[in-house]
C-alpha positions in Angstrom: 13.5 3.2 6.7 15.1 5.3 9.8 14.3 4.3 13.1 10.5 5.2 13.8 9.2 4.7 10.3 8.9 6.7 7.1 6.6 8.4 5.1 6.3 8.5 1.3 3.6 9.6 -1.6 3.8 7.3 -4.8 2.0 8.7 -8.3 0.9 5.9 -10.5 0.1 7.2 -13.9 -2.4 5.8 -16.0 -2.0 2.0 -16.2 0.4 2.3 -13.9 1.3 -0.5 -11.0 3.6 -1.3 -8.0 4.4 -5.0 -9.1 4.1 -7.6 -6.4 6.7 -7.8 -3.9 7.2 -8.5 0.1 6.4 -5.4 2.7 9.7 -5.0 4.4 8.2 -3.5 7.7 4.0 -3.2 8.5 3.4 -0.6 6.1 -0.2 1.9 5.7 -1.6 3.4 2.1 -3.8 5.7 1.8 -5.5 7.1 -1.3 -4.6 10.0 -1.5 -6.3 10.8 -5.5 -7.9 8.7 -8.4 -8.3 5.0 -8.0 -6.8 1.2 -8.3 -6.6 -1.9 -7.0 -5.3 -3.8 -4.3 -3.8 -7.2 -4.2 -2.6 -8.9 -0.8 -1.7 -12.5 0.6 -5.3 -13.8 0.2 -5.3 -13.0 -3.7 -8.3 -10.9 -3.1 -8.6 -8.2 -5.6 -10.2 -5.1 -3.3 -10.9 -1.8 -5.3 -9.3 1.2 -3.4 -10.8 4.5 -3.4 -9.8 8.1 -2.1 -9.5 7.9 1.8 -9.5 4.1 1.8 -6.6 2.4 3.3 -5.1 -1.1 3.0 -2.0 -2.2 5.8 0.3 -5.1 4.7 2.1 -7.0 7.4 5.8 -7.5 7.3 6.8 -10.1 4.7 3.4 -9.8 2.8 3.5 -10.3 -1.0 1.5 -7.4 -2.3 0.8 -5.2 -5.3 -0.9 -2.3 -6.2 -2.1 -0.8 -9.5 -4.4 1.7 -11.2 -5.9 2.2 -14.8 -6.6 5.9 -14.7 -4.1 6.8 -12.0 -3.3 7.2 -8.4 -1.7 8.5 -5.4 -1.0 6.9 -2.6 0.3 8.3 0.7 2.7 5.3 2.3 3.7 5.3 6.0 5.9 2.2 7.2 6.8 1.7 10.8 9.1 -0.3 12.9 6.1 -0.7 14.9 4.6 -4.4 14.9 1.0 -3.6 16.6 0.5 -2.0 12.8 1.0 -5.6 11.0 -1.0 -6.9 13.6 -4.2 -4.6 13.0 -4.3 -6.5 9.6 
């Protein structure tokens, strides 16, 4: 990530999925197309939806994954008041 943030679009293909790992910075994703699931700290499973959003604070395990498919729009910052909206 370069100073400010970044931005990034991810494509899941069918059954595809973002294993579970730590957000490195506060970090925004937004469904961009199809559907999936969402999978945070809290172990809550939360079905995610075109135009939905999720935001993982720094050093939150998280994963991400879909069974007919998915884009996601991800935007991480370097700023903290993100995180902090979680």
């Amino acid at each position: 990530m370069g100073p400010g943030g970044a931005v990034g679009v991810i494509h899941l293909g069918p059954r595809g999925r973002l294993g579970r790992h730590p957000a490195t910075a506060p970090q925004l994703i937004v469904v961009a197309a199809g559907h999936g699931y969402a999978r945070g700290d809290d172990e809550a499973v939360k079905r995610i939806g075109v135009g939905e959003a999720v935001v993982w604070a720094p050093g939150e395990m998280h994963e991400t994954w879909t069974d007919d498919g998915l884009v996601l729009l991800v935007i991480e910052t370097d700023d903290p008041s993100l995180g902090a909206a979680h």
